[in-house]
ZADREN-64923 format. One record per residue (C-alpha): x, y, z; residue number from 1. Coordinates in Angstrom, 2 decimals. Example, Ala and Ser with C-alpha at 12.3 -4.5 7.8 and 13.67 -1.06 7.14 Angstrom:
% residues 2
+---------+---------+---------+------+
:    east :   north :      up : resi :
+---------+---------+---------+------+
:   12.30 :   -4.50 :    7.80 :    1 :
:   13.67 :   -1.06 :    7.14 :    2 :
+---------+---------+---------+------+
% end
This chain:
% residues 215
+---------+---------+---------+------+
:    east :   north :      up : resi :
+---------+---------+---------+------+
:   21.56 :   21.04 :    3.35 :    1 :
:   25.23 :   21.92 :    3.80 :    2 :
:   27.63 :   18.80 :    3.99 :    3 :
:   30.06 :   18.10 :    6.83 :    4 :
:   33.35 :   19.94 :    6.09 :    5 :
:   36.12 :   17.14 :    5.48 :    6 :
:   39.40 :   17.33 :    6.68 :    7 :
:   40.54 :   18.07 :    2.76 :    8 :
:   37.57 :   21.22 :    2.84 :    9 :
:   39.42 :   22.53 :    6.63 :   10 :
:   42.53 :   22.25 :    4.86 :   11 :
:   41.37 :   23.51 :    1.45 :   12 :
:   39.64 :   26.46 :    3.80 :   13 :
:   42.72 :   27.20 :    5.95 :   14 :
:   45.49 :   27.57 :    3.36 :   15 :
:   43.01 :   30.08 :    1.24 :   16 :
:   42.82 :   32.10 :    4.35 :   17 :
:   46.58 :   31.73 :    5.17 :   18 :
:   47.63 :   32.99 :    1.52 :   19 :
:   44.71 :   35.24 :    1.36 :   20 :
:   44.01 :   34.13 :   -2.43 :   21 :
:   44.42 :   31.04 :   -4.24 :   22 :
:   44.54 :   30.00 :   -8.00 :   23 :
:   42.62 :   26.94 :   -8.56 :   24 :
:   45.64 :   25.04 :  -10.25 :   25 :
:   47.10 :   25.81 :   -7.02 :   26 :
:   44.82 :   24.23 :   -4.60 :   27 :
:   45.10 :   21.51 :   -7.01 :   28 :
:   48.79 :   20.66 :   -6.72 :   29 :
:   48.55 :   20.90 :   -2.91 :   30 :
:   45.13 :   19.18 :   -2.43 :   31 :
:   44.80 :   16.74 :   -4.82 :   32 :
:   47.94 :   15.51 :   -5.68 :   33 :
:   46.71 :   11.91 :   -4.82 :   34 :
:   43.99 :   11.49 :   -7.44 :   35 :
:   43.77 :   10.81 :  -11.02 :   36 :
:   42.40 :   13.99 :  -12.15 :   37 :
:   43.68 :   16.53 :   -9.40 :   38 :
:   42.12 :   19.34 :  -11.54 :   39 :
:   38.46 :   18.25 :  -12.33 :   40 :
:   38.57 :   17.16 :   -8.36 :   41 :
:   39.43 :   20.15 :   -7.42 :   42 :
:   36.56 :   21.84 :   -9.11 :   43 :
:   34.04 :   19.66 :   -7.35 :   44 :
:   35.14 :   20.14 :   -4.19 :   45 :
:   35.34 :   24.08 :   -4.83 :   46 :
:   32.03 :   24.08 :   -6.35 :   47 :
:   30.71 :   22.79 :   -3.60 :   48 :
:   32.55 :   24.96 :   -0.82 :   49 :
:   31.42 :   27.92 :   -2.70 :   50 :
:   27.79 :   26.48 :   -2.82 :   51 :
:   27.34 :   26.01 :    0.91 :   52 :
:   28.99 :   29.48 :    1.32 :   53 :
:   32.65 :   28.44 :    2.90 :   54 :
:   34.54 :   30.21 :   -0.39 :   55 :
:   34.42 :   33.05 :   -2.20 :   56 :
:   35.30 :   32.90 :   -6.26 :   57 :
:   36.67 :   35.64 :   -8.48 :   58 :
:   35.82 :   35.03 :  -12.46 :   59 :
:   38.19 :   37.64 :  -13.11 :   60 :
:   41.26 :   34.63 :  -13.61 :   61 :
:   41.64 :   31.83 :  -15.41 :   62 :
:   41.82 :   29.95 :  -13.49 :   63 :
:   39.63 :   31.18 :  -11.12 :   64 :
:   40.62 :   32.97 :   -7.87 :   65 :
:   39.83 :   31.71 :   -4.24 :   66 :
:   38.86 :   33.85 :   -1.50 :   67 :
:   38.02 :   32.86 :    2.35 :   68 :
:   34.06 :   34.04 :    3.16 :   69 :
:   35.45 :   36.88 :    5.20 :   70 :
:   37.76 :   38.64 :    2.68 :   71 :
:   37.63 :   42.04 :    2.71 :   72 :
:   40.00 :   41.85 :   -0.45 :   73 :
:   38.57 :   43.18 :   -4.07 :   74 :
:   37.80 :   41.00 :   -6.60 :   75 :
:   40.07 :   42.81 :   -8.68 :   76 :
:   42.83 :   44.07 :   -6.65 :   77 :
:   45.75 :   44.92 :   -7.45 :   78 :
:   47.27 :   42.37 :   -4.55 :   79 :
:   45.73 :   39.65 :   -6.17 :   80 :
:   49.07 :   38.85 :   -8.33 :   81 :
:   51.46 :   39.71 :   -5.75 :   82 :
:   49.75 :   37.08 :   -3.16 :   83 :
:   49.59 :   34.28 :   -5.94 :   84 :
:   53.40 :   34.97 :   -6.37 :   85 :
:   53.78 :   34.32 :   -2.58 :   86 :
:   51.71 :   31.27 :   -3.20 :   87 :
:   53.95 :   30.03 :   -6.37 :   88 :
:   57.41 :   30.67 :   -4.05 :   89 :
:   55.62 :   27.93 :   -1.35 :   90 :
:   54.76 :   25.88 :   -3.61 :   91 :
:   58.60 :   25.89 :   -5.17 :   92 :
:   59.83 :   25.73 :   -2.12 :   93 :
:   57.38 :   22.69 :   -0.90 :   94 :
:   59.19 :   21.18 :   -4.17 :   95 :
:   62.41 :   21.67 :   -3.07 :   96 :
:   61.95 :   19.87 :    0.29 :   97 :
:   63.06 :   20.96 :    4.19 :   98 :
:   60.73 :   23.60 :    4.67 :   99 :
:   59.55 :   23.71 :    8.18 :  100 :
:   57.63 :   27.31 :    8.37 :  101 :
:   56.04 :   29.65 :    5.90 :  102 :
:   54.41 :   32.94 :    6.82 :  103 :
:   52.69 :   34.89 :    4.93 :  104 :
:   53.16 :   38.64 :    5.33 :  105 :
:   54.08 :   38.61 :    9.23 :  106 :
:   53.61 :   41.30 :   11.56 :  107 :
:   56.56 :   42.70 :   14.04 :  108 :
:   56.15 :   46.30 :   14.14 :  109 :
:   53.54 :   49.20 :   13.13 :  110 :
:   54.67 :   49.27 :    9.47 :  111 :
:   55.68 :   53.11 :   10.40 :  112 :
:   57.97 :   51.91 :   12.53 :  113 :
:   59.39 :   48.49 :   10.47 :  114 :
:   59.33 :   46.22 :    7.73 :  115 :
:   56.62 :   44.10 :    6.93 :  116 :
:   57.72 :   41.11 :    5.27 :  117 :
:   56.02 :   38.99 :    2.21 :  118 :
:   57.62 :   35.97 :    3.57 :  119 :
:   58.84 :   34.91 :    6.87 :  120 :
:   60.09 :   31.16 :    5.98 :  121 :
:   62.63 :   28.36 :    7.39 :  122 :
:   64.36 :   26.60 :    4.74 :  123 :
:   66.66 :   23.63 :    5.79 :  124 :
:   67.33 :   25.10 :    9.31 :  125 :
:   67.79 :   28.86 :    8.10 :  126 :
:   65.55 :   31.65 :    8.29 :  127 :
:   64.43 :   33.81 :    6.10 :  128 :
:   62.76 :   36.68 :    5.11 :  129 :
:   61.69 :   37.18 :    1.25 :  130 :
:   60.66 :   40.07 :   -0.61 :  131 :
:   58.67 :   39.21 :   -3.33 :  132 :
:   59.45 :   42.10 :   -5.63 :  133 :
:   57.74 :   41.52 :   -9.13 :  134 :
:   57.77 :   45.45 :   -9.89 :  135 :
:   60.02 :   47.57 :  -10.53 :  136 :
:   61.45 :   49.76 :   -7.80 :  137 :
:   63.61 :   52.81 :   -8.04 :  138 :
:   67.01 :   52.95 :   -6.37 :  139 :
:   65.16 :   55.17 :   -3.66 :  140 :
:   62.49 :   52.88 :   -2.65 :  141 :
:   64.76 :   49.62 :   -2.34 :  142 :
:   66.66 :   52.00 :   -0.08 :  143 :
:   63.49 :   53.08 :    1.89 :  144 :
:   62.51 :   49.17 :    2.28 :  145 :
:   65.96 :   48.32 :    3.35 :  146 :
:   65.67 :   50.71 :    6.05 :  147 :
:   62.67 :   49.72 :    7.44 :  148 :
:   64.24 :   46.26 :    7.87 :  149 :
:   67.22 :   47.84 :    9.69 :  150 :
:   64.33 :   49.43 :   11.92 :  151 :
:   63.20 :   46.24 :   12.55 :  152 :
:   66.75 :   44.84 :   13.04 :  153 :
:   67.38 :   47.26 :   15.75 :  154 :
:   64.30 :   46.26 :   17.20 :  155 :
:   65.45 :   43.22 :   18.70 :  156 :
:   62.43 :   41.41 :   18.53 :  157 :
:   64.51 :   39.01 :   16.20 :  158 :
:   67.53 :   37.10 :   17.49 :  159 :
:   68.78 :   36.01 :   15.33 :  160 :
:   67.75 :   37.96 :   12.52 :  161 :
:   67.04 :   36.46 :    9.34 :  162 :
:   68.71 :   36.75 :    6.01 :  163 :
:   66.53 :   38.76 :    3.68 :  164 :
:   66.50 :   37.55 :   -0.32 :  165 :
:   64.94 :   39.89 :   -2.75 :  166 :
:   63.18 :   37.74 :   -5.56 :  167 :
:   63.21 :   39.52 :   -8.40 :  168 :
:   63.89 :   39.42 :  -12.44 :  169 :
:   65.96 :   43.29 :  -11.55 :  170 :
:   69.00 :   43.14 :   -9.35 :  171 :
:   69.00 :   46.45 :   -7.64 :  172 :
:   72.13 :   48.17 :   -6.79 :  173 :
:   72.40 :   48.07 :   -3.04 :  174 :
:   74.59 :   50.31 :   -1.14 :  175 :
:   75.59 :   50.61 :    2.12 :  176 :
:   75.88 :   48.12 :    4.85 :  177 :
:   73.57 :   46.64 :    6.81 :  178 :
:   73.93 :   44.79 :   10.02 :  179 :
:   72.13 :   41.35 :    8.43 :  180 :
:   72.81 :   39.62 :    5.07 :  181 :
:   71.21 :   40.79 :    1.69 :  182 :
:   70.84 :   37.39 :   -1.12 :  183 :
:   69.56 :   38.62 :   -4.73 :  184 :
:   67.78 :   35.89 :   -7.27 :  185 :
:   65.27 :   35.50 :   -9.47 :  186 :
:   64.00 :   32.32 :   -7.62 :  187 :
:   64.65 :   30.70 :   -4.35 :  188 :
:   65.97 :   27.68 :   -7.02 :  189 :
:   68.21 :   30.09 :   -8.64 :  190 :
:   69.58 :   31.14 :   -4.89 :  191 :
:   70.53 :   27.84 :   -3.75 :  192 :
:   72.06 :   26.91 :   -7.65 :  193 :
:   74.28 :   29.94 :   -6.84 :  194 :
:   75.51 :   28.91 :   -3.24 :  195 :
:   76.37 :   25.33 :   -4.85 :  196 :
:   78.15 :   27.52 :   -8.01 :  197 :
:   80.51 :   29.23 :   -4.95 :  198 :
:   81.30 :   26.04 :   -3.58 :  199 :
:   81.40 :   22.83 :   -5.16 :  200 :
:   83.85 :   21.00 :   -3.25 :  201 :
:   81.74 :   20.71 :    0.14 :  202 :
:   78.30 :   19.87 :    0.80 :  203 :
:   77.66 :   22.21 :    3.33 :  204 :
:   77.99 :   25.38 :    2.19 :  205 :
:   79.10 :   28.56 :    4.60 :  206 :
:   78.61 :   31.95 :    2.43 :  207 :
:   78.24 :   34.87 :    4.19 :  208 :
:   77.36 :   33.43 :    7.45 :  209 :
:   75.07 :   31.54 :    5.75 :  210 :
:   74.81 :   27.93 :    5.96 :  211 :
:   72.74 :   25.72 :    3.79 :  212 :
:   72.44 :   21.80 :    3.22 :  213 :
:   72.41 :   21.36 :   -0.65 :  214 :
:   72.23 :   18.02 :   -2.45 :  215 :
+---------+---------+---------+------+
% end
C-alpha cells in the first residue's frame, strides 16, 4: 500500500529530477534542515520513496546516490560527480543568499551549433552562466568551449548575455576577446571575495560591467 506523497516527498522528488542525481547528505541539508536529526530523517523518508518505487538508489557512494524512477543515467557514470558538483555550487550559493534562478544544464541551441551550459543561474540581480570544470582541459578545448559560447552569443537568443565564470582549481590561459565577460575562481565564494578585494571602498561593486551587491 503506497502512502500519499507529501509535499516534502514532491519536493524531495522534483529537485532529484532537476539535478539529475543527488547525494543523500544533500537532500538532507535542503530537506531536513528543520529537524533534529536531518540525516537519519532523511533516510526514512528515502527508504520509503525507494520502497513504493518513486526513487532510484545507487550503492556505489557513500553516501548513497539518488536517482528519479525514469533515469536513464548509469549507476556508475562517469556524470555522476560532475552533477553532484552542480549540486554542491547550489547549495553554496543557497548559503550565500539572493539567488533567484538555478538551471541545471539549459538548452539554447543543438550543442553543434552552441554551448550548453552546466549552470544557468541569477545571483543578486546578475546572470550567469557557470562552467563547472573539475578536469583538466587543454588550452585547445577551453578554446573550443569558448567558442561555442560565442556561437551562442551571436545567436541572440540572449539579451543580455550572461557573464560566464569558469569554476575551477586550474586557471586557464584565455586568449582572445570575446564579446561577453569571462570571471575565473575556484568557487562562486572565492569570486565574490575577489570583486570585494578590487574594491573596498564602495558597496556596490562595478568590475567589468559587472555589478554585484556584496555585504
Amino acid at each position: 500500500m503506497f502512502l500519499v506523497l507529501t509535499k516534502r516527498d514532491k519536493a524531495i522528488i522534483r529537485d532529484i529530477r532537476r539535478f539529475r542525481c543527488m547525494d543523500r547528505d544533500s537532500i538532507a541539508e535542503l530537506h531536513f534542515s528543520d529537524v533534529k536529526n536531518p540525516a537519519h530523517s532523511a533516510n526514512n523518508v528515502l527508504l520509503r520513496l525507494l520502497r513504493d518505487g518513486h526513487i532510484m538508489r545507487s550503492n556505489l557512494f557513500v553516501p548513497y546516490v539518488y536517482y528519479s524512477s525514469d533515469s536513464q543515467m548509469k549507476r556508475n557514470s562517469q556524470k555522476i560527480n560532475h552533477f553532484l558538483s552542480i549540486l554542491n555550487v547550489y547549495k553554496e550559493l543557497r548559503r550565500l543568499g539572493k539567488l533567484t534562478a538555478f538551471m541545471v544544464e539549459p538548452k539554447y541551441l543543438p550543442k553543434s551549433q552552441g554551448a550548453e551550459p552546466d549552470i544557468f543561474c541569477q545571483y543578486r540581480g546578475t546572470n550567469f552562466f557557470v562552467e563547472v570544470q573539475r578536469t583538466l582541459y587543454s588550452s585547445k578545448q577551453i578554446k573550443e568551449k569558448l567558442e561555442r559560447y560565442v556561437s551562442l552569443f551571436n545567436s541572440g537568443i540572449l539579451d543580455p548575455f550572461p557573464h560566464l565564470l569558469i569554476l575551477s582549481d586550474q586557471r586557464y590561459d584565455i586568449e582572445g576577446e570575446y564579446p561577453f565577460h569571462i570571471f575565473q575562481a575556484e568557487s562562486f565564494t572565492i569570486f565574490l571575495e575577489s570583486l570585494k578585494s578590487r574594491n573596498k571602498s564602495v558597496k556596490a561593486i562595478k568590475s567589468d560591467g559587472i555589478k554585484i551587491r556584496v555585504q
